[in-house]
C-alpha positions in Angstrom: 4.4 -22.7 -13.3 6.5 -19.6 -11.3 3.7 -18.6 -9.5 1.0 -20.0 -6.9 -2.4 -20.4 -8.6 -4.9 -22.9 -9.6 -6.1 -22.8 -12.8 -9.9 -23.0 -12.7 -10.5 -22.3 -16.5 -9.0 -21.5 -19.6 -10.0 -20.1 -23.1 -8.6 -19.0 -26.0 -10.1 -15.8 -27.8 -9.0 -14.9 -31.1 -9.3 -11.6 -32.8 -8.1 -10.0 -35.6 -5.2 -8.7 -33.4 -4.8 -10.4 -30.7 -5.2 -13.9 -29.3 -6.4 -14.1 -25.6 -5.6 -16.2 -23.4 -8.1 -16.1 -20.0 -7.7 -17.7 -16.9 -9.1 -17.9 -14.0 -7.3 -18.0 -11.0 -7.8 -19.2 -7.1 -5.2 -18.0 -4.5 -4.6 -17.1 -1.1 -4.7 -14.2 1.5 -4.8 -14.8 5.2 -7.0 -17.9 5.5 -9.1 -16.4 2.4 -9.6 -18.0 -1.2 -9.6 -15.7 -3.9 -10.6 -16.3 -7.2 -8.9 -13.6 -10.0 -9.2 -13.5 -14.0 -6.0 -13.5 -16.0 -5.6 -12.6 -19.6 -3.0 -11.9 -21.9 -2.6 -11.8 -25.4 -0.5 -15.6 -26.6 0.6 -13.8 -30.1 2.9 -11.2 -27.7 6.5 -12.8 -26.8 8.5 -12.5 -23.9 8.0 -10.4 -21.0 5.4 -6.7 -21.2 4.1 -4.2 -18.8 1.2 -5.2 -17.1 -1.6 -4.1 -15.3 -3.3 -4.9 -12.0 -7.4 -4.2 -12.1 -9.4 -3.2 -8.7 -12.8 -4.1 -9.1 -15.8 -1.3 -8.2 -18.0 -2.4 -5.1 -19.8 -5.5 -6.0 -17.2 -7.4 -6.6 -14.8 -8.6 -10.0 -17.4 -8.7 -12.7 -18.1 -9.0 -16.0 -17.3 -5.1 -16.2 -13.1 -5.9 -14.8 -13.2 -8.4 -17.2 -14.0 -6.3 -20.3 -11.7 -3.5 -19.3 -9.1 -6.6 -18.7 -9.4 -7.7 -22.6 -9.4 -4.8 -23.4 -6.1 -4.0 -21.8 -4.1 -7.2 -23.2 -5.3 -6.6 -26.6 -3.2 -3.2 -26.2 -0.3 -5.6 -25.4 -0.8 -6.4 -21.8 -0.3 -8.6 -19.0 -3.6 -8.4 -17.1 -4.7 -9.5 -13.7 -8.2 -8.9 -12.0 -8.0 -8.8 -8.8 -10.4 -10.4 -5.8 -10.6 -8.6 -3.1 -13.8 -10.1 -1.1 -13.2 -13.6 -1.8 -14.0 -16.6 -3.9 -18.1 -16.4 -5.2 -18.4 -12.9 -2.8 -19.9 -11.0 -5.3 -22.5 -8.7 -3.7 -25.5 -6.7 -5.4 -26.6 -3.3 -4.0 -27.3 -2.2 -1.3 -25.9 -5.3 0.5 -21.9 -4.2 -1.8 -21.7 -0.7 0.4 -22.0 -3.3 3.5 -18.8 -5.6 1.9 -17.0 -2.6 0.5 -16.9 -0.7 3.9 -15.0 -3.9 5.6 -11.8 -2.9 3.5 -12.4 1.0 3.7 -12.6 0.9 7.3 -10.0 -1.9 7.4 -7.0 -0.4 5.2 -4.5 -2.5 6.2 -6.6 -5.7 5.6 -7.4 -3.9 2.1 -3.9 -3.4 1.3 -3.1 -7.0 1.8 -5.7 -8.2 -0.3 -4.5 -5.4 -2.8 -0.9 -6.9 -2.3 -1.7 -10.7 -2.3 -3.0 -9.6 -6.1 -0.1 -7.8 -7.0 2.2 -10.8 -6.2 0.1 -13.0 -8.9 1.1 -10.3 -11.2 4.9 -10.1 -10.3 5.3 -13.6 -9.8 4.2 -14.1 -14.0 6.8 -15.3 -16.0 5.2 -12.6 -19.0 5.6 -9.4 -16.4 8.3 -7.2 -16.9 8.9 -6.7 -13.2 9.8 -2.6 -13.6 7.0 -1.9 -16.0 3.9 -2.6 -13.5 0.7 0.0 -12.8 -2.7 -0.8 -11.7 -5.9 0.8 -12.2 -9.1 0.7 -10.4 -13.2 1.6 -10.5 -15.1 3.3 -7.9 -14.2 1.1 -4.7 -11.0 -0.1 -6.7 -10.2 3.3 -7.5 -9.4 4.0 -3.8 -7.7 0.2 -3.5 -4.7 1.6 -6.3 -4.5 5.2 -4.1 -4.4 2.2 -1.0 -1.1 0.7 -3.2 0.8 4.2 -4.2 0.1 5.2 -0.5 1.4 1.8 0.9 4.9 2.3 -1.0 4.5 -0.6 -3.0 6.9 0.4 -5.8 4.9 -0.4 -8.5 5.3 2.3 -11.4 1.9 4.0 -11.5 -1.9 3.7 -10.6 -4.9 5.2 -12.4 -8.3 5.9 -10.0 -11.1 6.2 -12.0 -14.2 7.8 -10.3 -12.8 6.5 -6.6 -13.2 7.9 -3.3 -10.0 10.0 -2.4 -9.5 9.8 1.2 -7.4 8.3 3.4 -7.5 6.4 6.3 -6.8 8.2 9.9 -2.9 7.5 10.4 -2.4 6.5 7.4 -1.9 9.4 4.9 0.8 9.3 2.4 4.4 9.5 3.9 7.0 12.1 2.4 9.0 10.4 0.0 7.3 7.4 -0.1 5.4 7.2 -3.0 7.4 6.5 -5.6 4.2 5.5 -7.9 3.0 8.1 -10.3 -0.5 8.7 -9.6 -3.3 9.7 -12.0 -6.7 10.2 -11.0 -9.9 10.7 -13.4 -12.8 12.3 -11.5 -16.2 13.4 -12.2 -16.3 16.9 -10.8 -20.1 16.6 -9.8 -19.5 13.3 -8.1 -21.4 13.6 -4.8 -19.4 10.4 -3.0 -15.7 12.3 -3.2 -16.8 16.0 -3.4 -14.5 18.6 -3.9 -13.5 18.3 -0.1 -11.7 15.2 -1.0 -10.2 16.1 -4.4 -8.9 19.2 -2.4 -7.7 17.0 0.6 -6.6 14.7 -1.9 -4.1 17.3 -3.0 -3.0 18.5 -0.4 -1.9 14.9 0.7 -0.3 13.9 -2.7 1.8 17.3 -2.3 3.0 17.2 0.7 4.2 13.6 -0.2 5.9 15.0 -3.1 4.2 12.6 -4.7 4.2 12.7 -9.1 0.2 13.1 -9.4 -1.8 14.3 -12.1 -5.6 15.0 -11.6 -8.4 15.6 -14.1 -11.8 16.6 -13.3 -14.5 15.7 -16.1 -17.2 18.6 -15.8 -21.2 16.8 -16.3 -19.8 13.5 -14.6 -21.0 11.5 -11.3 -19.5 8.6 -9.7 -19.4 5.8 -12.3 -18.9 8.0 -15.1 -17.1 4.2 -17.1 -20.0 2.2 -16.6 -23.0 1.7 -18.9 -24.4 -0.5 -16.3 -24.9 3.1 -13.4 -27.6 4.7 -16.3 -27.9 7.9 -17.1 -29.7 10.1 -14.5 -26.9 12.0 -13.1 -29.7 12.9 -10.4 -28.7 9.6 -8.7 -25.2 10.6 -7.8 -23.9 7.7 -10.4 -24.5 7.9 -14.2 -22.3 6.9 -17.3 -21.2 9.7 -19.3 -19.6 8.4 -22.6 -17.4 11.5 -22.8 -15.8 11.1 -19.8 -15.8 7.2 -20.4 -13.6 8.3 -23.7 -11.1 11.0 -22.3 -10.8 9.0 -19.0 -9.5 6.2 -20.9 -7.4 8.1 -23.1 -5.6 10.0 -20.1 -5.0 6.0 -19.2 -3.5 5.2 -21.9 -1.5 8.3 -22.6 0.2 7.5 -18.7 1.0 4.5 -19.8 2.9 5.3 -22.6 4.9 7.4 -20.7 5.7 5.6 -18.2 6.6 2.3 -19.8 8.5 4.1 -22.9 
């Protein structure tokens, strides 16, 4: 094994296209267990891109883990990440309460965001120079957190996440070298268009490589089935921002792992 992880569980899922191989897996972050999902598809050889997954505010769910199959059955190397901790997996309204400890604590956030991304580099299948991560709601902000921290990774993809930064710690000139995409609902009343226009501003005068789409109709949680559809509640799927958000995804990938 190259890397440090426990193997808690492993299955083998076969398609018509791919073969999946999940796994999850227990690590460590400053005296904290973790407990990720891997998957990847066994009928791809040798090394791929692959992709890091934030989770939204309750924790990694059964919603990372779709989006993770979904992922490897494109070809690849997926990790889930867990940012609260092993069996921390809170339910609204007590997930705003376990979100806001990383949004208020960045630095503890981006080692949690880091320890992850180590599991991923440390994979014998990961092409080391072809590595982006994407993220939902809460986990949109953590892959902002990464391009922001410099952690050389090749992009990240926010998809309906808050936008700002910490005090202090606004991106630096020159040091994102990340491309950044970000897919926002444009009546999304947690990052209004204060934040998209701050968010901007910050990305530009990092001369940072950032893209930004705005889906008109769409709240917070435009991806997810699971937020309804009463946009009156500030979070609501909309399945045509679901489609073109995850088309702008893949698109971005394709360029930058050509």
């Amino acid at each position: 094994m190259k890397f440090p992880f426990i193997l808690l569980a492993a299955s083998l899922v076969t398609g018509v296209h791919a073969a999946l191989v999940e796994k999850s897996v227990i690590y460590q972050q400053g005296g904290a267990t973790l407990e990720g999902f891997h998957v990847y598809d066994y009928a791809v050889s040798g090394k791929r891109p692959a992709i890091l997954v934030i989770h939204q505010w309750t924790g990694l769910s059964d919603y990372e883990k779709r989006r993770s199959r979904m992922l490897a059955e494109m070809g690849y190397n997926v990790f889930a990440a867990d940012i609260y901790g092993q069996g921390i997996r809170p339910q609204v309204p007590e997930a705003g309460k376990e979100a806001g400890k990383y949004k208020g604590d960045r630095t503890l956030y981006r080692a949690r965001l880091t320890a992850a991304l180590d599991i991923l580099k440390g994979d014998e299948r990961t092409d080391p120079g072809k590595i982006a991560a994407i993220g939902y709601c809460f986990g949109g902000t953590g892959v902002l957190e990464l391009a922001r921290s410099g952690s050389g990774i090749a992009g990240v993809v926010s998809f309906h996440g808050a936008l700002d930064a910490a005090p202090g710690m606004s991106a630096e000139a020159g040091k994102i070298s990340s491309k950044v995409l970000v897919l926002h609902g444009a009546d999304d009343p947690y990052a209004p268009a204060e934040q998209v226009a701050a968010l901007q501003k910050e990305m530009t005068a990092a001369k940072a490589d950032w893209q930004l789409v705005l889906y008109s109709g769409a709240v917070h949680s435009f991806t997810q089935k699971e937020a309804g559809d009463d946009n009156s509640k500030g979070a609501a799927y909309n399945a045509s921002a679901d489609r073109r958000s995850w088309a702008a995804m893949q698109a971005f990938f394709a360029e930058l792992f050509k």
